[in-house]
C-alpha positions, 0 to 999 in steps of 0.5 A: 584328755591332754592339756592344752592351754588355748590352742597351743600345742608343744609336742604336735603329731603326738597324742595320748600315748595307750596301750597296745599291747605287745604286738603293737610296732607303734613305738609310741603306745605301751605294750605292758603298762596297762594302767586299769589292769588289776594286779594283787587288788590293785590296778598297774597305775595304783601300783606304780605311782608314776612320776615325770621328773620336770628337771629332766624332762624339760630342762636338760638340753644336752650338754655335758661337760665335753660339749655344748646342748643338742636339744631344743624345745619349742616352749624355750623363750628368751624372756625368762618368765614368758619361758617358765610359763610355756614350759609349764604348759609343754610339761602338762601337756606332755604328763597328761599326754603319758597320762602320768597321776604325778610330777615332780620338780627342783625350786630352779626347774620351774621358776627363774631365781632372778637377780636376788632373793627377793625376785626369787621368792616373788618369782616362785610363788608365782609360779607356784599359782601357775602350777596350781592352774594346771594341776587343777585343770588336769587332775596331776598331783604334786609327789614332792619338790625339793630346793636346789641348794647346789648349782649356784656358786654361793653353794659351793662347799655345800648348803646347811654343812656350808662353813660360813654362816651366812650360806646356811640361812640363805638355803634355809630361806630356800628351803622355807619357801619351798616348803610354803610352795609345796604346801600351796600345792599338796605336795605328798612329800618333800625332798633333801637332795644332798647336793654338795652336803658333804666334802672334797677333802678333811684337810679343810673339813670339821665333818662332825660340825657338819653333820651336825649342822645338817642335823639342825636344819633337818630338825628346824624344817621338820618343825616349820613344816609341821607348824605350817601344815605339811602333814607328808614325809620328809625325804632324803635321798642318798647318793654316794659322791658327786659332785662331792667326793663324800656325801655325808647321806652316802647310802640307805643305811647311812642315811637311816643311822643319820636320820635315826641319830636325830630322832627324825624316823617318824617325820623323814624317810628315804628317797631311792634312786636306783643309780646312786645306789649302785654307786655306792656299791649296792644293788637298786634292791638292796637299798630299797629292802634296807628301807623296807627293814627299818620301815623307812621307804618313802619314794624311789627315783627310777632310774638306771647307771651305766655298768662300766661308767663311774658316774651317774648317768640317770639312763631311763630304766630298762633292765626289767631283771632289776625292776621285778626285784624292786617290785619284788621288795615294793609289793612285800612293803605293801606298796610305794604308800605316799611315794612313787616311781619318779622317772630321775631319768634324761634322754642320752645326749644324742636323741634329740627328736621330741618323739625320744623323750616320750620313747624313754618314757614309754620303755621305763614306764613298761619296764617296770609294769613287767617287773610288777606282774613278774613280781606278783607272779614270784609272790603268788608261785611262794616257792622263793619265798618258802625256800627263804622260810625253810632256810631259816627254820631252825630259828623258828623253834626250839633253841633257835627262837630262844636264840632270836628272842633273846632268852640265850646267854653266850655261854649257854649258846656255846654248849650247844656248838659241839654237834657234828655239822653238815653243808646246807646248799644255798642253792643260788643257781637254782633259785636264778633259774627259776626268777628266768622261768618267771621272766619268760614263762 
């Protein structure tokens, strides 16, 4: 049931957003999310663990850096917590509309930090109990939330890789009091988003001092939430630049050495995000089987970029190429676990109807249930699969193996590289012929 609080409603004309099939001309009903449909033992909602990005979704208004909003929302109230308390209600009933199990949200998304830290603390706790109400009254859970350390000017050579001293206790007193909120609300993990942890140019930057510094703090919150309670993942997320011109959690692999150089692999994981991976130069899959590799996979944000522009757009995902390879990569690690599909996605500036931002929702959410039963339907056919077995067969035995075990010198293996050597087709062509023939078979 959707939630309403008294007899207020935000998105009217809208109902409970079902499922179709894809048949249906209904622009608002899903034609491949079937949510109780069992795939692989599971069903498409187990799965897929969908989350509603509150920044996003109820915040964004439009504007960008060429022009002001072009979207309004009927919650919007010009006293401040009268708005964050009808926002609240609107994001409710809009998740539990979309029939969403999760959200997720930024300490700025959903309460006003007032005139100094003190308001900002007394504000947020008290939405926090706000946010308790509903989640108690719609069954919504919290997948993670995280501290914006990055809009206000104070941040604006970074938080905990800030130079002054006085900057990094100030997101410190952020980042204790989000984790407090999020243990009040049975968060199933918490985010580090980089923000500004990085920098604009080394001639004003010590970036070893940095990174030690952003070190400590990682240290100094895992230890406060472990002490406090919160038993969860803690999350960072990669993202390659922007606003900064480096950030110093640039892509997976830098962020799991990072993690792993300070010994924070059994308490953090990463957060992937689709868009700021292919900023970095990689593909969504890429990052998520990087994580997947070193068994560090917490959550993903999905999202898409925009091919021929350099910034991150966060377009909702649609590419249903890209997600059957993440799902591909996802149902091989067993599932999303304590994570899930987080839409990090904002409708593009000119959709301004209110119908657009459940469209977005509807396309993403049916994008990937195409990719999950593709991906199945890859994993169940085994022919990927055991042409990847077969190419690397020569290391499942005999001098192989011992190569792969370690029991091989250099110059034993050497001795061996004499033999007449014959072209092995990778079969590439092949292989993306058959990923169309799961697509539309």
């Amino acid at each position: 049931m959707s939630y309403f609080k008294g007899e207020k409603e935000y998105f009217k004309g809208i109902g409970n957003i079902e499922f179709e099939g894809k048949k249906s001309d209904n622009p608002l009903s899903f034609k491949f999310y079937d949510k109780d449909k069992v795939i692989a033992g599971k069903t498409m909602k187990e799965h897929l663990r969908f989350a509603c990005a509150y920044w996003h979704s109820f915040n964004a208004n439009g504007s960008d850096p060429f022009g002001g909003p072009t979207m309004s929302f009927p919650f919007n109230d010009a006293d401040p917590k009268t708005n964050d308390i009808q926002k609240a209600d609107a994001a409710f009933e809009f998740i539990t509309k979309m029939d969403m199990p999760y959200y997720c949200f930024h300490d700025a998304d959903v309460a006003n930090p007032g005139k100094n830290v003190d308001e900002y603390q007394v504000n947020l706790h008290a939405m926090a109990k706000e946010l308790k109400k509903r989640q108690d009254a719609t069954g919504v859970k919290l997948l993670w939330n995280t501290t914006n350390a990055f809009s206000d000017k104070v941040f604006m050579n970074g938080a905990a890789t800030n130079p002054e001293f006085d900057v990094v206790a100030r997101a410190a007193l952020q980042i204790k009091t989000c984790i407090d909120v999020n243990i009040e609300l049975g968060g199933e993990n918490y985010v580090f988003w980089g923000g500004r942890e990085g920098y604009m140019s080394l001639l004003n930057t010590d970036m070893k001092r940095e990174r030690e510094h952003l070190g400590k703090m990682l240290i100094m919150a895992r230890d406060y939430g472990r002490k406090v309670g919160f038993t969860g993942k803690f999350l960072i997320e990669p993202k390659p630049m922007e606003p900064s011109k480096h950030q110093y959690d640039f892509d997976a692999q830098s962020s799991i050495a990072f993690i792993k150089e300070y010994g924070l692999e059994n308490d953090y994981a990463c957060n992937i995000e689709a868009n700021h991976a292919t900023l970095a130069g990689h593909t969504f899959e890429h990052d998520l089987q990087v994580c997947v590799d070193n068994g560090l996979l917490g959550s993903v944000d999905a999202n898409q970029g925009d091919a021929q522009n350099g910034w991150d757009t966060d377009e909702f995902p649609s590419d249903v190429y890209t997600a059957t390879k993440a799902m591909l990569v996802i149902l091989k690690n067993g599932g999303l676990h304590a994570g899930g599909l987080n839409f990090d996605a904002k409708r593009r500036r000119n959709s301004t109807d209110l119908e657009d931002l459940f469209i977005a929702h509807i396309s993403g959410m049916d994008s990937f249930a195409l990719g999950l039963e593709v991906a199945d339907k890859i994993i169940r056919d085994g022919k990927i699969d055991q042409f990847v077995t077969n190419r690397y067969s020569s290391f499942d035995s005999g001098n192989g193996k011992k190569f792969e075990e370690g029991k091989m010198d250099l110059e034993g293996l050497a001795t061996l590289g004499n033999k007449d050597l014959k072209l092995i087709s990778g079969r590439q062509e092949y292989l993306e012929a058959l990923l169309n023939r799961y697509m539309f078979s």
